[in-house]
C-alpha positions as CSV (number, residue, x, y, z in Angstrom):
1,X,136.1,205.0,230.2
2,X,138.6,206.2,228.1
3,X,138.6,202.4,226.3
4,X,135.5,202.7,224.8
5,X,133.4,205.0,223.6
6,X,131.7,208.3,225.0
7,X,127.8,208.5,224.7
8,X,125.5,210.9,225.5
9,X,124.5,208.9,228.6
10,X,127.9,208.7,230.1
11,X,127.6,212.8,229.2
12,X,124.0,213.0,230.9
13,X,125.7,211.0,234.2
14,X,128.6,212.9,234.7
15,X,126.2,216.1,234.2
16,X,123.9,214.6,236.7
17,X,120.7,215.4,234.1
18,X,118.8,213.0,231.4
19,X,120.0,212.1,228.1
20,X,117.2,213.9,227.0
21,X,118.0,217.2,228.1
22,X,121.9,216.3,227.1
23,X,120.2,215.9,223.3
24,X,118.7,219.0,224.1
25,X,122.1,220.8,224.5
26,X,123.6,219.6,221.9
27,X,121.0,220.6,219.3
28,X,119.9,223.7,220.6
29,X,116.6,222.5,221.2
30,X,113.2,225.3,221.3
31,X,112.1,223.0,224.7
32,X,113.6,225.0,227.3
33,X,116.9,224.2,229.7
34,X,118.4,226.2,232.5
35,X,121.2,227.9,231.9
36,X,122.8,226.1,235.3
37,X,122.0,222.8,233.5
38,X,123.3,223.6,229.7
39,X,126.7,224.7,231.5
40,X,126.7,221.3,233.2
41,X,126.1,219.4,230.1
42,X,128.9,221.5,228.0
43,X,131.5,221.3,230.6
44,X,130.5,217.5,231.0
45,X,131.5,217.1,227.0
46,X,134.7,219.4,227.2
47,X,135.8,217.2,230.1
48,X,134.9,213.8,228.3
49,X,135.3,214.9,224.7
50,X,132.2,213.5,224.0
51,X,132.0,214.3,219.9
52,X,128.2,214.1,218.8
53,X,126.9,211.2,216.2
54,X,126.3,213.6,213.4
55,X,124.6,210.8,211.4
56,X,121.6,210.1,214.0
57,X,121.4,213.6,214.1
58,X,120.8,214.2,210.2
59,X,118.1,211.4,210.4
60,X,115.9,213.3,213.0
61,X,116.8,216.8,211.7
62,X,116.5,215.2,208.2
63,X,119.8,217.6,207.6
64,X,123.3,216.3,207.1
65,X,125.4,219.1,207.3
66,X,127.3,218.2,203.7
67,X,128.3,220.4,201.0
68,X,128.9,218.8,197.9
69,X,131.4,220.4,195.8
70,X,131.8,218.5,192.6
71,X,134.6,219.8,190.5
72,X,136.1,218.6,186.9
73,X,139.8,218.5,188.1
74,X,141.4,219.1,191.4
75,X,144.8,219.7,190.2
76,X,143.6,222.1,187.8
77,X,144.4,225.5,189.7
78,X,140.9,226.8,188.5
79,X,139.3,224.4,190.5
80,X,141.9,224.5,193.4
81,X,141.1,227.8,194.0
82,X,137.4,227.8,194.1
83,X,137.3,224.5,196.5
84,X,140.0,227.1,198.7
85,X,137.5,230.4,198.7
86,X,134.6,227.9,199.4
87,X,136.1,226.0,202.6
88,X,137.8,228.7,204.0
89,X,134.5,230.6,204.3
90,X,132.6,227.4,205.6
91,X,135.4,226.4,207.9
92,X,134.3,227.4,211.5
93,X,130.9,226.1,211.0
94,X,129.4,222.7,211.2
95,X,129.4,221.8,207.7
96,X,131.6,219.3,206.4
97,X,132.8,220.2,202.4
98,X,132.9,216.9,199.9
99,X,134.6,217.2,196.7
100,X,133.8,214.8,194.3
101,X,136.6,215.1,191.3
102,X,134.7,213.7,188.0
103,X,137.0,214.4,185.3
104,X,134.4,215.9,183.3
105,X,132.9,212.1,183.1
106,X,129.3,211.8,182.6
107,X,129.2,208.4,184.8
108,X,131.6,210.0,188.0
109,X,129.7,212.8,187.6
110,X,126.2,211.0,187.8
111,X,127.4,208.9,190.7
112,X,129.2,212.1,192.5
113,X,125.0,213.3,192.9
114,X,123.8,210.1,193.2
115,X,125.7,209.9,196.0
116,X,125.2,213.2,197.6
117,X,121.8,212.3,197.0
118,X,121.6,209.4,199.3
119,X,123.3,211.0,202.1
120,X,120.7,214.2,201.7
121,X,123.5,216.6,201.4
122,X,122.3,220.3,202.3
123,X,123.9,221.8,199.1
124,X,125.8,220.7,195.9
125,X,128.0,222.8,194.2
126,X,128.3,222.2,190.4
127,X,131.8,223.8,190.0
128,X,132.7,222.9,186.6
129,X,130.3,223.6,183.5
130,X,127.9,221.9,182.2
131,X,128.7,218.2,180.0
132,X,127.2,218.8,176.6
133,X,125.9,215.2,176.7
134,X,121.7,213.9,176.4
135,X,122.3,211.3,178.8
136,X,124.0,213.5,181.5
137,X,121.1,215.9,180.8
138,X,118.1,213.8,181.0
139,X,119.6,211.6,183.8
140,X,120.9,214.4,186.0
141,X,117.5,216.3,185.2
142,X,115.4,213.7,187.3
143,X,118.0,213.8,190.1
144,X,118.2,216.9,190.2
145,X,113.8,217.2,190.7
146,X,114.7,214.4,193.5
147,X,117.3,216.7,195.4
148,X,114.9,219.8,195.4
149,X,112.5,217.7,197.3
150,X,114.8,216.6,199.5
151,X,115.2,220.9,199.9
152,X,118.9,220.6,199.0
153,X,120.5,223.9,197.7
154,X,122.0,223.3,194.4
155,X,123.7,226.3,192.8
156,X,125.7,225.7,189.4
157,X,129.2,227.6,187.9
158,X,128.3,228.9,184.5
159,X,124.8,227.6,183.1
160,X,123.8,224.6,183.3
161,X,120.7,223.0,181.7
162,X,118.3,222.8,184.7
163,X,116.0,224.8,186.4
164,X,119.2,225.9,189.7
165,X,120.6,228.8,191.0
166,X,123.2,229.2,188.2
167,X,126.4,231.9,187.7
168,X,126.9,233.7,184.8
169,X,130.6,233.7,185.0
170,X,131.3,235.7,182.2
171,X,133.3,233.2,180.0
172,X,132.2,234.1,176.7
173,X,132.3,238.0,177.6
174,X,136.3,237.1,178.5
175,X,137.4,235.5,175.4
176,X,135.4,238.4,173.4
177,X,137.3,241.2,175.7
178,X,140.9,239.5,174.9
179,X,140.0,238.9,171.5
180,X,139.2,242.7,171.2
181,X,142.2,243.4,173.0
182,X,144.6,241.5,170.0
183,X,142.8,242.9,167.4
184,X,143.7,246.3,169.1
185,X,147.5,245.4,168.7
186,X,147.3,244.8,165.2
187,X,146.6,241.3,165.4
188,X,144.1,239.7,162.4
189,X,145.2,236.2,162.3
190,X,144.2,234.5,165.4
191,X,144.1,231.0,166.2
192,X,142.4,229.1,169.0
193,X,143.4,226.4,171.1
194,X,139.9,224.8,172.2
195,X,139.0,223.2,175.8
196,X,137.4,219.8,176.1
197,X,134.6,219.4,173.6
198,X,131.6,218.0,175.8
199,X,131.9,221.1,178.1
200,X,129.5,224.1,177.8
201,X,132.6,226.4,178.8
202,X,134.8,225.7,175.9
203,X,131.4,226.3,173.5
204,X,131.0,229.9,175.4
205,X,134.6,230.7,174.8
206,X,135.1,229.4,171.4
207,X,131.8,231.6,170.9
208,X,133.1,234.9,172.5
209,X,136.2,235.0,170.0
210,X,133.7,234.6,166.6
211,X,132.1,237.4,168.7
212,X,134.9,239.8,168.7
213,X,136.2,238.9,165.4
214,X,132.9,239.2,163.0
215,X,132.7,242.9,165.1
216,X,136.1,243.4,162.5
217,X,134.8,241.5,159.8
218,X,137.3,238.5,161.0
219,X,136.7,235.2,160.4
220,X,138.1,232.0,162.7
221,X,139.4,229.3,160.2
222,X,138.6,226.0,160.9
223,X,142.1,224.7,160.3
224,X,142.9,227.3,162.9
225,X,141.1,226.1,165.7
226,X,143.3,223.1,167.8
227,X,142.3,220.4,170.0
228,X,142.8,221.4,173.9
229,X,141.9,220.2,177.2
230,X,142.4,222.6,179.5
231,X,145.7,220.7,180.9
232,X,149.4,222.3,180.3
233,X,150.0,219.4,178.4
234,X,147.0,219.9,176.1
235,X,148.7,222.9,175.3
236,X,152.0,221.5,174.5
237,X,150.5,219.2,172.5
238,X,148.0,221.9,170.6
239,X,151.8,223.6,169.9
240,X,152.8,220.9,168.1
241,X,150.1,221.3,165.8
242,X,150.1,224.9,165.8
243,X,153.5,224.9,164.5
244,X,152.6,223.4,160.9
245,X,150.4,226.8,160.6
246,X,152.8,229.3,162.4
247,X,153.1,231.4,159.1
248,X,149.4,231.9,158.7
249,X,149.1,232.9,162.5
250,X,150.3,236.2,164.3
251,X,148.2,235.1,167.4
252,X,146.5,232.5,169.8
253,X,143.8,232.6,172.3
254,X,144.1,229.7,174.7
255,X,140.8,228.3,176.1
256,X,142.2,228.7,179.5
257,X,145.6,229.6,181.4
258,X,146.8,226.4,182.0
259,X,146.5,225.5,178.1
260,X,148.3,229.5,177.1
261,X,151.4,228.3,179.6
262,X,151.7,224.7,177.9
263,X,151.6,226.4,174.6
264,X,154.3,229.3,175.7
265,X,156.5,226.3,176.8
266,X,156.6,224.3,174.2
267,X,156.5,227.3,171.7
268,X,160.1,228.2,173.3
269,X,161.1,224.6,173.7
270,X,160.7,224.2,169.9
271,X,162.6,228.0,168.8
272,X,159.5,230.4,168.7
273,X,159.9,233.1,170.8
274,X,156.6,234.7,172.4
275,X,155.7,237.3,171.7
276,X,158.7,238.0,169.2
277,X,157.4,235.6,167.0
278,X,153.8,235.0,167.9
279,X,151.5,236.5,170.9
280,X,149.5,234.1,173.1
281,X,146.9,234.9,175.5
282,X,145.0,233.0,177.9
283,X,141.4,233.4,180.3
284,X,141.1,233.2,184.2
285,X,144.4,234.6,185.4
286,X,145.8,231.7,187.6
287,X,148.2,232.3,190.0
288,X,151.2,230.7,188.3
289,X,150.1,233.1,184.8
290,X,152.3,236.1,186.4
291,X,155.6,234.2,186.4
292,X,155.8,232.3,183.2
293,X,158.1,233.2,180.7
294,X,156.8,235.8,179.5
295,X,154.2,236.6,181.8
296,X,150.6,235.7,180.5
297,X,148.5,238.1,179.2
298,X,144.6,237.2,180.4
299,X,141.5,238.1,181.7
300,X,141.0,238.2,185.1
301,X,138.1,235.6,186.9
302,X,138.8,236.2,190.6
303,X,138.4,232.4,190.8
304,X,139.1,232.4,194.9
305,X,136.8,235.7,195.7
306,X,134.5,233.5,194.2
307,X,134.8,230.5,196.4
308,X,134.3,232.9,198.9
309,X,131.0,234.3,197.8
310,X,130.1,231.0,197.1
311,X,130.6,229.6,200.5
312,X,129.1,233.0,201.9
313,X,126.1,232.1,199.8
314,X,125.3,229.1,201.0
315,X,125.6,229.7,204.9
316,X,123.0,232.2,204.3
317,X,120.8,229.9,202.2
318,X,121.2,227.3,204.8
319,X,120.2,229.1,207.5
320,X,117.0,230.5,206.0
321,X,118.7,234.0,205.7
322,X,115.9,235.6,202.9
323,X,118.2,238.0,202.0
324,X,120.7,235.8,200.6
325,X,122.3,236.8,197.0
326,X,125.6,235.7,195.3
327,X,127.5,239.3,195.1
328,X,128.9,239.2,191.6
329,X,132.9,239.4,190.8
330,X,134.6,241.7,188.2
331,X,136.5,240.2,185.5
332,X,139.5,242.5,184.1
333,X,141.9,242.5,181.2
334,X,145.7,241.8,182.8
335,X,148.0,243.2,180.2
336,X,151.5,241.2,180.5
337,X,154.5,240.5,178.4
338,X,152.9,238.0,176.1
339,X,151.3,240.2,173.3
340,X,153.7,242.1,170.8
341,X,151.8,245.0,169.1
342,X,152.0,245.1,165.3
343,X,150.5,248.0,163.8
C-alpha cells in the first residue's frame, strides 16, 4: 500500500465503514455519525496518512480554501512584513496563503486575479495600492463584479477604485505629520523624493506634504520633487540628483523608508553628512530604519500588526462570523538621529 496512493476507500476499509461516511468525517458533515465510528475513520487516516483531495473538495463545497495575497514587491520589507502578520495568523487553519508578486504591473497584476479567479479563491488581498492606470481600472472592475459572485472576500490596502472592503492606511496623514514635524525644527526648504508614479500611495503622500506645507504658507518646488521608486536604489539614485540642488535644500521627505536609507547612503558615500548637512526623513518605520547611519527618523505603520488584523479579519469573514471588523492600527512619529534642528 505504501506504493501507491491512499484513498478514501482504502480509509473506509481499514475503518470497516463506507466511503461515504469516511467523506462524512472528513468534512464535518450536518448528516449524523457515531462518535465510535468518526474515531474509527480518524485513527484509520492517522495510521494511513491518508491526506484529503482538497481540490474535489472545493468543487462540491464550491470553496477552495485560498487566500490570495497579491503584493507589489516581496523583497520590499513593507510587503514582507504584511505577508508575515497575515500567514502567521492563518497558519493553523486550513487555508493555504498565495502571493502573487506583480511589480506594480498592470498585466501581472490582472493575471495574479484572473488567476485567483479561476481557482475560486475565498479571499484576495490587494496589499499594495492602487495602479493609477484606465485599463487596470476598467479591466479589474469587471473582475472584480465576477469575484463577488463567486462570494470571494476581497479587502484592499489603502483605497482602491472599486466598490471592496478597503483600509484607510493613513499615508497621506503620515507624510503631513512628518512634514509638520521638519517644519517644527526649523526646516522651510524641503524636497521630496517621490514613489512610483502609477501608484495611488505615492499621489497620497506627495499630497500630505503640500498639506503640511500650504498650513505654513510653504510651497513644494517642482525642481524639488525627484524621481523614486520605493527601492534603496531609487534613493541612491534620487541622491544623485538631489545633489545638484543641495544649496537650496535644508530637508528631504522620502516617499518611503527604503527610498530615506538609499538616500542617507549615498548622501554619505558622496561627503554630505546627515543630518549635519541636510535632514532626511522617511514613512513606515521598517525594521532595518533603527540601525542605519544615522537612525531614520519616520512615521510609524505597524506594517506586521497589520498582517495580523488582516489575517484575523478574514478567518472571521470566512466563517460567517457577523461581527467581523478590521481593528484599526496607530501610526506614530519615531523621532531618531536624522533630523538636525535649525531654529
Amino acid at each position: 500500500m505504501a506504493n501507491k496512493e491512499i484513498t478514501i476507500k482504502d480509509v473506509a476499509k481499514l475503518a470497516e465503514c463506507s466511503p461515504t461516511t469516511v467523506s462524512r468525517v472528513i468534512n464535518n458533515s450536518d448528516h449524523p455519525v457515531s462518535q465510535d465510528t468518526a474515531e474509527k475513520v480518524q485513527a484509520a487516516i492517522e495510521k494511513l496518512n491518508f491526506s484529503p483531495n482538497r481540490i474535489a473538495q472545493g468543487l462540491k463545497s464550491d470553496k477552495s480554501n485560498i487566500i490570495g495575497v497579491i503584493v507589489h514587491d516581496i523583497c520590499d520589507s513593507y510587503f514582507a512584513q504584511m505577508v508575515k502578520g497575515i500567514e502567521e495568523f492563518i497558519s493553523g487553519h486550513e487555508y493555504i496563503v498565495n502571493i502573487y508578486n506583480t511589480s506594480r504591473s498592470v498585466e501581472k497584476e490582472l493575471h495574479a486575479v484572473n488567476m485567483l479567479k479561476a481557482n475560486r479563491a475565498d479571499a484576495i488581498v490587494f496589499a499594495g495600492g492602487a495602479l493609477m492606470d484606465k485599463e487596470y481600472e476598467q479591466k479589474m472592475y469587471t473582475i472584480i463584479e465576477q469575484l463577488k459572485s463567486q462570494n470571494t472576500v476581497l479587502l484592499g490596502v489603502t483605497p482602491h477604485p472599486f466598490e471592496i472592503k478597503n483600509i484607510n492606511l493613513g499615508n497621506q496623514k503620515a507624510a503631513a505629520m512628518i512634514t509638520e514635524y521638519l517644519i517644527e525644527q526649523g526646516h522651510q526648504k524641503i524636497a521630496f523624493v517621490d514613489g512610483p508614479q502609477n501608484l495611488y500611495t505615492s499621489y497620497l503622500r506627495r499630497k500630505g506634504l503640500k498639506e503640511s506645507l500650504n498650513k505654513y504658507n510653504l510651497n513644494l518646488n517642482d525642481e524639488l520633487i525627484f524621481s523614486g521608486d520605493f527601492s534603496f536604489e531609487g534613493g541612491r539614485k534620487a541622491a544623485l540628483e538631489l545633489l545638484k540642488k543641495i544649496d537650496e535644500i535644508t530637508a528631504v521627505l522620502a516617499a518611503n523608508d527604503a527610498t530615506a536609507l538609499g538616500l542617507i547612503w549615498e548622501l554619505n558615500n558622496q561627503g554630505i553628512k546627515v543630518p549635519e548637512d541636510i535632514s532626511v526623513v522617511g514613512i513606515d518605520d521598517l525594521p532595518e530604519a533603527k540601525y542605519s547611519y544615522p537612525p531614520l527618523t519616520t512615521v510609524s505603520l505597524p506594517i506586521y500588526q497589520l498582517g495580523t488584523n488582516i489575517g484575523k479579519y478574514l478567518l472571521k469573514s470566512l466563517t460567517n462570523d457577523q461581527s467581523s471588523d478590521l481593528e484599526s492600527v496607530e501610526m506614530k512619529l519615531i523621532k531618531r538621529k536624522s533630523v538636525k534642528k535649525i531654529i
